[in-house]
Biopython code that builds the backbone (N, CA, C, O; Angstrom):
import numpy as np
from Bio.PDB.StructureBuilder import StructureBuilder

atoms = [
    (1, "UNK", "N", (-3.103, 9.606, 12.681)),
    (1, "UNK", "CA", (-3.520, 9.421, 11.311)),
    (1, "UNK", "C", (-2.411, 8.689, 10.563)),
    (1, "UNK", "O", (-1.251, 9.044, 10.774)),
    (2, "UNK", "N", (-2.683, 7.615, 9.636)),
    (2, "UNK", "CA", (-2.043, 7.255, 8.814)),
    (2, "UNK", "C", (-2.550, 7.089, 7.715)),
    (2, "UNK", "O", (-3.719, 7.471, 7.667)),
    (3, "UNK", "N", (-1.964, 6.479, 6.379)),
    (3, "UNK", "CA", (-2.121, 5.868, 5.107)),
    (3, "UNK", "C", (-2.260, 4.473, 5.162)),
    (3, "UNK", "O", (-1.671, 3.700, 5.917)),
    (4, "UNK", "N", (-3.434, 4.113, 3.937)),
    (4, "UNK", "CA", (-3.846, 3.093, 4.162)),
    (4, "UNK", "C", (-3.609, 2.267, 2.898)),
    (4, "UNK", "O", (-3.680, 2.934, 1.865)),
    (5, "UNK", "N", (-3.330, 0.902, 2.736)),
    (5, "UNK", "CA", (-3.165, 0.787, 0.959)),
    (5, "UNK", "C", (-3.944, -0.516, 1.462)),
    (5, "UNK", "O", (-3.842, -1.343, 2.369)),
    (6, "UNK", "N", (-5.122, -0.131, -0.079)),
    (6, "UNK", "CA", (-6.259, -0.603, -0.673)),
    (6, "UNK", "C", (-6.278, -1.598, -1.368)),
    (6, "UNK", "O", (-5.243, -2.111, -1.793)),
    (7, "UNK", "N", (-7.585, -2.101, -1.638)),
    (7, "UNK", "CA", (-7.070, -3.653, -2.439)),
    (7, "UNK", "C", (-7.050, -3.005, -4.017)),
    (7, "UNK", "O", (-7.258, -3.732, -4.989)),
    (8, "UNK", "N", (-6.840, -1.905, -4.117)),
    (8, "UNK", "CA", (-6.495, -1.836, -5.480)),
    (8, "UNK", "C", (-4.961, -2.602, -6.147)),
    (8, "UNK", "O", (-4.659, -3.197, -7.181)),
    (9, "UNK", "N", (-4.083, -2.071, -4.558)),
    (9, "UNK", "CA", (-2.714, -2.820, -4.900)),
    (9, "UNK", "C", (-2.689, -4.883, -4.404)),
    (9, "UNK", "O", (-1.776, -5.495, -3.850)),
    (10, "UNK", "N", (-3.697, -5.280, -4.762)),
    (10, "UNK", "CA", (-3.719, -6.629, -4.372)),
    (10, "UNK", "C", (-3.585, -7.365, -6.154)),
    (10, "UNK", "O", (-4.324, -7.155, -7.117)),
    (11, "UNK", "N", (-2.593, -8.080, -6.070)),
    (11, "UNK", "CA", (-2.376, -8.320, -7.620)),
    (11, "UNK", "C", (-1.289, -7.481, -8.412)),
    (11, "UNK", "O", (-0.937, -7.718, -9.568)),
    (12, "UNK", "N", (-0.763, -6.352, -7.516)),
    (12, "UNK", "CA", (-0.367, -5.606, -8.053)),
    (12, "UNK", "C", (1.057, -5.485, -7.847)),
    (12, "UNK", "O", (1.863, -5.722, -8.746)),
    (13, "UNK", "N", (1.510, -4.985, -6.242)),
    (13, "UNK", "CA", (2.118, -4.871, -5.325)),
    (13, "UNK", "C", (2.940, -4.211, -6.383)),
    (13, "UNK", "O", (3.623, -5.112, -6.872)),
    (14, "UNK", "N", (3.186, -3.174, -6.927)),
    (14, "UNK", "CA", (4.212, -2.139, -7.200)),
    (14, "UNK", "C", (4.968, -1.857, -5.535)),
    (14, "UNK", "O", (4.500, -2.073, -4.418)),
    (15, "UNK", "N", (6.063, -1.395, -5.883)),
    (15, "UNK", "CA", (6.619, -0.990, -4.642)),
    (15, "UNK", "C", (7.737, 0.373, -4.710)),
    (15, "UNK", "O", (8.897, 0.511, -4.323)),
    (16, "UNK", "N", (6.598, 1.428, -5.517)),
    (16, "UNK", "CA", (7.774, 2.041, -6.200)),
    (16, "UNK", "C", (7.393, 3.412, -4.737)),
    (16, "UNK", "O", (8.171, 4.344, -4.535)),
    (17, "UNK", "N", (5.868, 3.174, -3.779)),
    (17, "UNK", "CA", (5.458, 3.705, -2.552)),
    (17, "UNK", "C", (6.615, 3.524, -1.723)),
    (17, "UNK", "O", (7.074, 4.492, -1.116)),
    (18, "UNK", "N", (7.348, 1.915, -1.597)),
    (18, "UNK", "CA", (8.093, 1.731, -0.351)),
    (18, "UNK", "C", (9.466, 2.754, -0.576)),
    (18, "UNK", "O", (9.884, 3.509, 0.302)),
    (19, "UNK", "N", (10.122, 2.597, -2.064)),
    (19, "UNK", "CA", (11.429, 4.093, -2.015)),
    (19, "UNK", "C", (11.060, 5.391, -1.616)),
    (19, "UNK", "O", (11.818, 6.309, -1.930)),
    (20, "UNK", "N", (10.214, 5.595, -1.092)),
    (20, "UNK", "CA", (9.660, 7.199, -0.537)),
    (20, "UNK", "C", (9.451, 7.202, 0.577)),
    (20, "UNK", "O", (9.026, 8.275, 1.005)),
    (21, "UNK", "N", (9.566, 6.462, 1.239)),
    (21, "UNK", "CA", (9.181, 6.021, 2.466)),
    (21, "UNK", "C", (10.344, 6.308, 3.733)),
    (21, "UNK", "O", (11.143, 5.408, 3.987)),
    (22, "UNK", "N", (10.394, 7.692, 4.559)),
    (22, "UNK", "CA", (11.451, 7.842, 5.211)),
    (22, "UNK", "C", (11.587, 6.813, 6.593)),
    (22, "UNK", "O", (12.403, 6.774, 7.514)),
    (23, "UNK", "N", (10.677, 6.213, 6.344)),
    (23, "UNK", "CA", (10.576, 5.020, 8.197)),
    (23, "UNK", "C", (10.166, 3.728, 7.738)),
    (23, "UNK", "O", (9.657, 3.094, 8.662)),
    (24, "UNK", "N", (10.191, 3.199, 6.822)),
    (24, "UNK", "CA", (9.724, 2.130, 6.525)),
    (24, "UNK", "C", (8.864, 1.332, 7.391)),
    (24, "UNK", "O", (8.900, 0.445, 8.243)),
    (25, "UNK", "N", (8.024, 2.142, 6.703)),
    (25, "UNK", "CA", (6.604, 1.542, 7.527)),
    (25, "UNK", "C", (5.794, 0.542, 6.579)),
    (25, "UNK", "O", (4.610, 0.348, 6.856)),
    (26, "UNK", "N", (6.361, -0.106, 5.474)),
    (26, "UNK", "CA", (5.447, -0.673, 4.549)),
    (26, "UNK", "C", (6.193, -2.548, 4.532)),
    (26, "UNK", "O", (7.312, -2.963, 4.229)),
    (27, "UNK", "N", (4.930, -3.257, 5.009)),
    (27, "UNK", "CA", (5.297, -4.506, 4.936)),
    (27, "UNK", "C", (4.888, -5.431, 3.664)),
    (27, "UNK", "O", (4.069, -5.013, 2.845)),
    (28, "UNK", "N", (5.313, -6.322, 3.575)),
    (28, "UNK", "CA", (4.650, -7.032, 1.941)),
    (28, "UNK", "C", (4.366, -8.067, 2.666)),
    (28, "UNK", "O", (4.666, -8.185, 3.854)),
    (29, "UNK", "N", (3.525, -9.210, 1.714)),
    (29, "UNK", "CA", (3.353, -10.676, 1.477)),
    (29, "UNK", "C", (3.264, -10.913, 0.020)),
    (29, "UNK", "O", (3.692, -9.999, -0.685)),
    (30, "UNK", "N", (2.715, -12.133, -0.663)),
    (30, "UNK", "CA", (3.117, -12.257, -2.156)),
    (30, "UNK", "C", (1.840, -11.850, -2.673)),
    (30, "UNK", "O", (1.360, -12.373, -3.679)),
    (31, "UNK", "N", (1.341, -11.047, -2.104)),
    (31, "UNK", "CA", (0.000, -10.660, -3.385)),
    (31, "UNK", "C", (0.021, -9.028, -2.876)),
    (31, "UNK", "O", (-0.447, -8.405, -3.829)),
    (32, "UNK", "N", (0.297, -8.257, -1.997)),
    (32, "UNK", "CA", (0.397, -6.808, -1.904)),
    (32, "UNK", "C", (1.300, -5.812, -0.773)),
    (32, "UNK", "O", (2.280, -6.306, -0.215)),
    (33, "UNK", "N", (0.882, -4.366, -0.486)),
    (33, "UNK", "CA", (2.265, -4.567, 0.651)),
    (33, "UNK", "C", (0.798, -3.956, 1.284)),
    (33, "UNK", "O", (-0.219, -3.779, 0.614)),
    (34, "UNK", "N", (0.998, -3.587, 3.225)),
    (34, "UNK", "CA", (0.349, -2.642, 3.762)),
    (34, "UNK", "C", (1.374, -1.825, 4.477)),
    (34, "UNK", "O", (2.599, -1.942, 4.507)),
    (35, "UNK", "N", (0.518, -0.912, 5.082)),
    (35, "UNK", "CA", (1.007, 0.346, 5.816)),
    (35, "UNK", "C", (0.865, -0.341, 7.141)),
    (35, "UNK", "O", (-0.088, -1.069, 7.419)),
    (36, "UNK", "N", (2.168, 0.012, 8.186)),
    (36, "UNK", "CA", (2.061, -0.127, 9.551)),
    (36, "UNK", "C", (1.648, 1.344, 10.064)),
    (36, "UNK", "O", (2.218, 2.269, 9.485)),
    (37, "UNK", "N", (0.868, 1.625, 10.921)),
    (37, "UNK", "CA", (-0.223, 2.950, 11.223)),
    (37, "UNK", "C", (0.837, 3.196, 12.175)),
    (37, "UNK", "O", (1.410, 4.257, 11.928)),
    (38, "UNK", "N", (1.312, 2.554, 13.216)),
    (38, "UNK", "CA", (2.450, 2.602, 14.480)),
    (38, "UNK", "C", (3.093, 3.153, 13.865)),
    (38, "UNK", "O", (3.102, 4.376, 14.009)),
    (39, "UNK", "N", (3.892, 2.575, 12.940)),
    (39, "UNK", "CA", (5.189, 3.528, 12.243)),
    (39, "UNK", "C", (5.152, 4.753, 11.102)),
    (39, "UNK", "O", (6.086, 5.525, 10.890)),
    (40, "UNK", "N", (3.839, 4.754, 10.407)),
    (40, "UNK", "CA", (3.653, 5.701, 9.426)),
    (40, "UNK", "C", (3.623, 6.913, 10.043)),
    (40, "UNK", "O", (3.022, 7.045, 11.109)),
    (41, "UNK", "N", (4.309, 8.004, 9.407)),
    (41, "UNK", "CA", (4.305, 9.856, 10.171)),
    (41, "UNK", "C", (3.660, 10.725, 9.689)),
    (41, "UNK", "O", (3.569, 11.894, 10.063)),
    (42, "UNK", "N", (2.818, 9.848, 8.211)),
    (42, "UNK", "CA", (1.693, 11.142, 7.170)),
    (42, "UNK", "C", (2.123, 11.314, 6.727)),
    (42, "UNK", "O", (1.490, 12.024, 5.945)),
    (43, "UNK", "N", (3.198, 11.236, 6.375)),
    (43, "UNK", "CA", (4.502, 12.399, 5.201)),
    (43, "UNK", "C", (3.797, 12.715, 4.079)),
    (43, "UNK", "O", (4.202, 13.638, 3.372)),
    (44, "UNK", "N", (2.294, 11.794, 3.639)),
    (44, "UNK", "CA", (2.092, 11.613, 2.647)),
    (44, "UNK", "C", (3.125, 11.027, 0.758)),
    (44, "UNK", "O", (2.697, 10.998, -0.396)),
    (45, "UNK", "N", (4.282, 10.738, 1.245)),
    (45, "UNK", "CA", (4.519, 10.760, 0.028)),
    (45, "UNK", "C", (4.345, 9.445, -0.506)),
    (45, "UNK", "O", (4.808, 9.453, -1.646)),
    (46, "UNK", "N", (3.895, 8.331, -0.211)),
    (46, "UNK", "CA", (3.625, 7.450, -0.615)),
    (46, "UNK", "C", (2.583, 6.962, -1.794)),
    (46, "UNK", "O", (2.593, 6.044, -2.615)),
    (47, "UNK", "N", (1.428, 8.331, -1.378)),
    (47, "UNK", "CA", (0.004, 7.958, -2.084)),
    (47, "UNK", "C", (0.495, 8.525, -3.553)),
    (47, "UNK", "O", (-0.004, 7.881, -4.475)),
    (48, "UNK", "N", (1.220, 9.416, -3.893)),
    (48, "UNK", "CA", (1.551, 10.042, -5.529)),
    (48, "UNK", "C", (2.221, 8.994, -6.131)),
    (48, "UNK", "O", (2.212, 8.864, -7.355)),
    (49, "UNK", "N", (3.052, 7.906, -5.073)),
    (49, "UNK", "CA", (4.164, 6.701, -6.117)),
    (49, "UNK", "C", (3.266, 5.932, -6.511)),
    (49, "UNK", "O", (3.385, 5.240, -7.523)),
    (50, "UNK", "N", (2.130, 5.949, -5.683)),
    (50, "UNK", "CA", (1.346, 4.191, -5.921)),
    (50, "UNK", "C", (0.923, 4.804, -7.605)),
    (50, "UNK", "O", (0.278, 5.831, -7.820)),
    (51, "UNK", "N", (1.516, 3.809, -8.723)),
    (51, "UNK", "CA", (0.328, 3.544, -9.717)),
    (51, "UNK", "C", (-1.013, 3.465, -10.184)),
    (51, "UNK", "O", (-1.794, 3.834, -11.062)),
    (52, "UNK", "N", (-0.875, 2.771, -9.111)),
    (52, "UNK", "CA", (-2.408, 2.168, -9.373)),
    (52, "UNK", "C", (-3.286, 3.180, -8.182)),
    (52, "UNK", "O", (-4.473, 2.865, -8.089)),
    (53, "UNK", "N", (-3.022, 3.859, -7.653)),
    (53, "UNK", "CA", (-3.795, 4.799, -6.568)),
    (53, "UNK", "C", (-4.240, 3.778, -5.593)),
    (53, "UNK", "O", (-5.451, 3.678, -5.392)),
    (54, "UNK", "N", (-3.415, 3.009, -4.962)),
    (54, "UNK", "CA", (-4.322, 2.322, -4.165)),
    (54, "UNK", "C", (-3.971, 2.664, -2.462)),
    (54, "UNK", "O", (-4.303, 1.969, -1.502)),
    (55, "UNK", "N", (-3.169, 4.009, -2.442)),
    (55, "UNK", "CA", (-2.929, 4.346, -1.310)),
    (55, "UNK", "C", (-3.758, 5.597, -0.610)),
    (55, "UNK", "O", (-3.677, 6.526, -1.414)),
    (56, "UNK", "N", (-4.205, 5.841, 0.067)),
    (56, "UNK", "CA", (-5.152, 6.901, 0.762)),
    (56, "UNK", "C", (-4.706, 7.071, 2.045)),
    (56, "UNK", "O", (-4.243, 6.162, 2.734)),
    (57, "UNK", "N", (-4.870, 8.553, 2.485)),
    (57, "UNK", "CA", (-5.011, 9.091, 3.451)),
    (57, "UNK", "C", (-6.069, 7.961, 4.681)),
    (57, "UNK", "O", (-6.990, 7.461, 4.035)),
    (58, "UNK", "N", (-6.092, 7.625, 5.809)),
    (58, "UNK", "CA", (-7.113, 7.205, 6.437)),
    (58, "UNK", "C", (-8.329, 7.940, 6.301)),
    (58, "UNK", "O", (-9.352, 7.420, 5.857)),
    (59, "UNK", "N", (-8.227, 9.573, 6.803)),
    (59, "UNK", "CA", (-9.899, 9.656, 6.343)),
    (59, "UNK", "C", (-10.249, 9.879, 5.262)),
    (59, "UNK", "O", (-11.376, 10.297, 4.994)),
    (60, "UNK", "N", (-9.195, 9.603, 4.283)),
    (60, "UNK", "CA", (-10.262, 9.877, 2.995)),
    (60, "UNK", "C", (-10.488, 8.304, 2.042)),
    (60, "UNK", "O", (-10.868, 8.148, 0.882)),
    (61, "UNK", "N", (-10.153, 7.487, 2.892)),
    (61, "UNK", "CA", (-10.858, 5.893, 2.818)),
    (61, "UNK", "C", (-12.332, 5.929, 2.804)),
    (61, "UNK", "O", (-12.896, 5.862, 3.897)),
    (62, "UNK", "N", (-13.192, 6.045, 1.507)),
    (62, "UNK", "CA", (-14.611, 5.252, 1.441)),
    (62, "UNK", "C", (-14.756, 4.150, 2.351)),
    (62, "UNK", "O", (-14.078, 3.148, 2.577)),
    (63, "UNK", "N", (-15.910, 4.651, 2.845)),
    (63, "UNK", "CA", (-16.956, 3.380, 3.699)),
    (63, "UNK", "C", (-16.770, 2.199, 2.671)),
    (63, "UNK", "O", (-15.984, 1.464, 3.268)),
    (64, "UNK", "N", (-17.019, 1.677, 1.604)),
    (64, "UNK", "CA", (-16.453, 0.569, 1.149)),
    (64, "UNK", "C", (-15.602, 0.108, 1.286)),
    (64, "UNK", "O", (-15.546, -1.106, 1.085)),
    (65, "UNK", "N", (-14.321, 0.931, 1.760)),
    (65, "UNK", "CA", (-13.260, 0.022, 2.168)),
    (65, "UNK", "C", (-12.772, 0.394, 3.131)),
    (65, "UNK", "O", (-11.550, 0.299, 3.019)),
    (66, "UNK", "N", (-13.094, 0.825, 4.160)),
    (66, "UNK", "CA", (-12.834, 1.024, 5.226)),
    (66, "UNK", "C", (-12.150, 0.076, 6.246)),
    (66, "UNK", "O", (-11.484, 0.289, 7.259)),
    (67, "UNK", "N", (-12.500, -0.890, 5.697)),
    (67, "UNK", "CA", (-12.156, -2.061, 6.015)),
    (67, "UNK", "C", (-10.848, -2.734, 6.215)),
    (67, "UNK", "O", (-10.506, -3.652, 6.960)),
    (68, "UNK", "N", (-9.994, -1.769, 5.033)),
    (68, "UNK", "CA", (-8.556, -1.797, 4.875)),
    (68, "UNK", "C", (-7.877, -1.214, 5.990)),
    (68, "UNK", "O", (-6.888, -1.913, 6.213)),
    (69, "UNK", "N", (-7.932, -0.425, 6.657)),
    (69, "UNK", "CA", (-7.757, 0.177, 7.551)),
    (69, "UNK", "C", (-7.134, -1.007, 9.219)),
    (69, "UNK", "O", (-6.109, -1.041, 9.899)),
    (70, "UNK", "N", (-8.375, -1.726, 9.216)),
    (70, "UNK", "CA", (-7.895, -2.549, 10.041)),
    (70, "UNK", "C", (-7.270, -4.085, 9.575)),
    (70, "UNK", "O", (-6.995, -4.960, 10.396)),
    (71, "UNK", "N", (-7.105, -4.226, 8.113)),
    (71, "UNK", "CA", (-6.257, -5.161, 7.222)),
    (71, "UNK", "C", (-4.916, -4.823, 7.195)),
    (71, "UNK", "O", (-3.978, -5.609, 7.336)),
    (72, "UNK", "N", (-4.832, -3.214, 6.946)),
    (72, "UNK", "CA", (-3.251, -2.958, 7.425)),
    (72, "UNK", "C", (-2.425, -3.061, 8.246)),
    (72, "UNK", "O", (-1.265, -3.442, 8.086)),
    (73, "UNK", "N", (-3.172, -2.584, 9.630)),
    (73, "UNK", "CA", (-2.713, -2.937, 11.190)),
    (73, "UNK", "C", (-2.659, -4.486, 11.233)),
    (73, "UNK", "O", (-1.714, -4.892, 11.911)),
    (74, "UNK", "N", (-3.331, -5.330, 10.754)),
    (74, "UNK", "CA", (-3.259, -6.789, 11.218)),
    (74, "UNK", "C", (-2.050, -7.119, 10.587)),
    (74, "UNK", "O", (-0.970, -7.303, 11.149)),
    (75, "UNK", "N", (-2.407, -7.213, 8.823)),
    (75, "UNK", "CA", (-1.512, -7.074, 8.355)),
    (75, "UNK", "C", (0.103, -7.130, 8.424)),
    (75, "UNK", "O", (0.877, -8.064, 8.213)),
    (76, "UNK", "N", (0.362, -5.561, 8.859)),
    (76, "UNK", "CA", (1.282, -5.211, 9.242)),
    (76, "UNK", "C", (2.277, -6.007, 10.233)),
    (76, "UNK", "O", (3.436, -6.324, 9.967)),
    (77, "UNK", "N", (1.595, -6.258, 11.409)),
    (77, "UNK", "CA", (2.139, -7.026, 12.430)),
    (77, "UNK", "C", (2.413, -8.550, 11.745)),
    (77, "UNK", "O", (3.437, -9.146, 12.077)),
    (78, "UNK", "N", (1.509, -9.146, 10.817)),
    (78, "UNK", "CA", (2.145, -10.572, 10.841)),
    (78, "UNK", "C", (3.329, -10.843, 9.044)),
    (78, "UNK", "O", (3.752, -11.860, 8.496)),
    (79, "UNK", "N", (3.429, -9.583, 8.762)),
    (79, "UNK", "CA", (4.211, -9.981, 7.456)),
    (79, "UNK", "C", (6.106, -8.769, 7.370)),
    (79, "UNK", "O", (6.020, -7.608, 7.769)),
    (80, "UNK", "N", (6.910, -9.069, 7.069)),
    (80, "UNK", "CA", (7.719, -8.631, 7.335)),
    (80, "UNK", "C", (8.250, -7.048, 6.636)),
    (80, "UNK", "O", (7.771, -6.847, 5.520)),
    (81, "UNK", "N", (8.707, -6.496, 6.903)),
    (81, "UNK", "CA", (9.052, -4.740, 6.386)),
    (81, "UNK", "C", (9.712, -5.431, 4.738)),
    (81, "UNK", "O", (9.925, -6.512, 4.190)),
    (82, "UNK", "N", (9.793, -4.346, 4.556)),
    (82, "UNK", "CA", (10.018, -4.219, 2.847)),
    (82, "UNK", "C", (10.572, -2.754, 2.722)),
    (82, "UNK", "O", (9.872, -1.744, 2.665)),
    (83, "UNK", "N", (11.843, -2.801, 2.690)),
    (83, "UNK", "CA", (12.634, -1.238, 2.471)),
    (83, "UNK", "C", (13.273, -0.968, 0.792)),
    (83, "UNK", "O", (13.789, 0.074, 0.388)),
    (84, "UNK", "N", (13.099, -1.984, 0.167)),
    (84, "UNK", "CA", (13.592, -1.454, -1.161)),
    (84, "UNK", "C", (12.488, -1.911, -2.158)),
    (84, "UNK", "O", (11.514, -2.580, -1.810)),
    (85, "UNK", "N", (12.825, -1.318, -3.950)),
    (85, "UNK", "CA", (11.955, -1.664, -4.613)),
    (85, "UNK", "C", (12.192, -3.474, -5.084)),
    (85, "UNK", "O", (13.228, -4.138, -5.096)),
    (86, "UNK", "N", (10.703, -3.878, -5.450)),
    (86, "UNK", "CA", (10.591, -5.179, -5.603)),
    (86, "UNK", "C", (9.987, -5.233, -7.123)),
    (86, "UNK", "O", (9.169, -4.374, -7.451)),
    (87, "UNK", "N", (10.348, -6.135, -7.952)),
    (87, "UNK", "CA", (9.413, -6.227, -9.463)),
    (87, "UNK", "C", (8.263, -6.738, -8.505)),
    (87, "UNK", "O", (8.166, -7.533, -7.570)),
    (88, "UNK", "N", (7.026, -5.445, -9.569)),
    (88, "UNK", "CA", (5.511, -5.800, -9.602)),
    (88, "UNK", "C", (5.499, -7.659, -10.092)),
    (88, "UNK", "O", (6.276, -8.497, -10.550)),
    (89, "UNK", "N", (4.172, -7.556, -9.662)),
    (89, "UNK", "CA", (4.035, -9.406, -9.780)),
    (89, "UNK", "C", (3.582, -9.240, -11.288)),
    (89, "UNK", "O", (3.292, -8.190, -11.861)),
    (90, "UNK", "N", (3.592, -10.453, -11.762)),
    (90, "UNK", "CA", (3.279, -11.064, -13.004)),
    (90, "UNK", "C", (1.839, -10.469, -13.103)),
    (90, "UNK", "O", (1.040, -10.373, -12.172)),
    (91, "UNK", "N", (1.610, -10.003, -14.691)),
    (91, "UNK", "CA", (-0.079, -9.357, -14.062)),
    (91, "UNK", "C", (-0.303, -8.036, -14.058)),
    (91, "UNK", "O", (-1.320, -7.536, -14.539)),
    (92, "UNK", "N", (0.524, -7.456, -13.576)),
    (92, "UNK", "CA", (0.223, -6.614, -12.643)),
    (92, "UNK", "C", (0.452, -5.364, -13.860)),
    (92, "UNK", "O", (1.334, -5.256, -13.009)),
    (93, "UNK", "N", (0.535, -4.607, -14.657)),
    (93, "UNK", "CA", (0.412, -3.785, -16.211)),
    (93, "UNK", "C", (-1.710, -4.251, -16.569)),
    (93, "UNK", "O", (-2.647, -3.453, -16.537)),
    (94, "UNK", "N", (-1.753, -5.697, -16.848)),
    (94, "UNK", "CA", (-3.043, -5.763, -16.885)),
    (94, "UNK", "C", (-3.968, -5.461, -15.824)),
    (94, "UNK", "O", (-5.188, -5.352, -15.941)),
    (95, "UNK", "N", (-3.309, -5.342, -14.821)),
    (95, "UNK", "CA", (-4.655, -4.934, -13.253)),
    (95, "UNK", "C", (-4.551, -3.380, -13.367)),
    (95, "UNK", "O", (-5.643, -2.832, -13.220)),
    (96, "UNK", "N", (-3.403, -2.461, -13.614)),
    (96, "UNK", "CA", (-3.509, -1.301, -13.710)),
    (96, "UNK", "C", (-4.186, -0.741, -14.835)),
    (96, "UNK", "O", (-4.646, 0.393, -14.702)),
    (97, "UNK", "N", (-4.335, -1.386, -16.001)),
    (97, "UNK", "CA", (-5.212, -1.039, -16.599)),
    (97, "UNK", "C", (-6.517, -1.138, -16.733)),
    (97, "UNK", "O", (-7.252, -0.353, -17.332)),
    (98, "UNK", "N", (-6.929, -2.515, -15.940)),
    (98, "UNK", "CA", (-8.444, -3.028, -15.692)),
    (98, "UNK", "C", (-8.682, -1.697, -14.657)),
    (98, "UNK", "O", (-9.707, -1.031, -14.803)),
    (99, "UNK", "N", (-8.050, -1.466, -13.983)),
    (99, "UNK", "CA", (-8.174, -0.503, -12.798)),
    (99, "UNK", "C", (-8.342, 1.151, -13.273)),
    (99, "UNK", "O", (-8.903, 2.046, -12.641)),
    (100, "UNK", "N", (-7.634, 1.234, -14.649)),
    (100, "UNK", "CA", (-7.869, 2.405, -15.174)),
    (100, "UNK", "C", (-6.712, 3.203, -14.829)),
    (100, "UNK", "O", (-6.968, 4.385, -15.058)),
    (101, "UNK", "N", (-5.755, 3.072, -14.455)),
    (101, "UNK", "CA", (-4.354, 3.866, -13.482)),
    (101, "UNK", "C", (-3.528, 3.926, -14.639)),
    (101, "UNK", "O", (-2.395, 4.400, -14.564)),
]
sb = StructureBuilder()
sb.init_structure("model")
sb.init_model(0)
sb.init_chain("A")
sb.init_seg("    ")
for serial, (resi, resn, name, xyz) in enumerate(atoms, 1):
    if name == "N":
        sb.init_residue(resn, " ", resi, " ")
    sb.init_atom(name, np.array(xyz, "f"), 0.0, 1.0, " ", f" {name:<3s}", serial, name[0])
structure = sb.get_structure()
């Protein structure tokens, strides 16, 4: 089992998930980060940092996005680790609020 991050954090990419993170399992590109499933241990503490809630447990990922799941694993493998915090992108105050977070 791992954590999965959702396209809620697309636009967003807070990275206040990756300082909680005892294995750095969280990779970025310039529009969000994902979870590597290989390296994630459940610790859960990731899903309470995200802002915007865009991190979930795997099974408690909606069939709507279920999809993320195998976006992370791909993901993961082609974009590089991310161990410290990064400024949210430009934007990204207005997506958390369109989002309701």
């Amino acid at each position: 089992m791992a954590y999965v991050v959702t396209d809620a954090c697309s636009g967003c990419r807070y990275t206040e998930c990756v300082t909680v993170c005892p294995v750095e399992c969280f990779h970025i590109d310039d529009r969000m980060t994902y979870i590597d499933p290989e390296n994630c241990i459940d610790c859960g503490g990731c899903a309470p940092a995200c802002p915007v809630g865009a991190i979930l447990a795997d099974y408690l990922v909606p069939a709507d996005k279920r999809e993320w799941i195998g976006i992370n694993r791909n993901r993961a493998g082609e974009t590089p680790v991310v161990s410290a915090r990064l400024p949210p992108l430009p934007g990204a105050e207005e997506r958390r609020r369109m989002l309701g977070a």
